[in-house]
Phi, psi and omega in degrees: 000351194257335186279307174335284182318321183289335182276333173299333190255021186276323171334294202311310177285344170277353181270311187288001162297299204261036167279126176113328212269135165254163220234138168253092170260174166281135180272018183193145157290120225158189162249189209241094176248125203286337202232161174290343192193155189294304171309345186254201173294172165282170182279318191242139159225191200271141158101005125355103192270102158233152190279165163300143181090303199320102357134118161250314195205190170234155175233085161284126184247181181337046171083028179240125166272131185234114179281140175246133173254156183273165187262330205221110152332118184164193177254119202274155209236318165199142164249138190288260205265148163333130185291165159083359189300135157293152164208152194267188173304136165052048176252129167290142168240343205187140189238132211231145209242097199250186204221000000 
């Protein structure tokens, strides 16, 4: 009988983590690359302090690499898709803790 209560309230705890968080979507369809080239770094990782204006990822669309800048100052908590993932218009890439 305890386990149905212990699966309801896990929904519950996962909704108040990202209560508050802001969601950084894609403006374009495309694929999702975390890094400028497969050698480098990422531009960003979870626990990351990043500013507003600031470059999280690229979104290649018809062979144009397009940088997404973050929209809000904070701390990023998770990035969402796989590199090289495809993703669509308004797909969440990065959820950000802001400050």
């Amino acid at each position: 009988a305890a386990s149905p209560s212990i699966e309801a309230a896990a929904p519950e705890a996962a909704v108040d983590e990202e209560a508050g968080l802001h969601q950084v979507t894609s403006p374009i369809v495309g694929t999702f690359y975390r890094a400028a080239n497969p050698d480098a770094e990422p531009y960003v990782k979870v626990g990351d302090f990043v500013e507003r204006g600031q470059t999280l990822c690229i979104v290649e669309a018809m062979k144009l690499m397009n940088e997404i800048e973050c929209d809000a100052s904070g701390t990023v908590v998770r990035v969402l898709p796989e590199n090289a993932q495809p993703v669509e218009y308004g797909e969440q890439l990065f959820m950000i803790r802001p400050t």
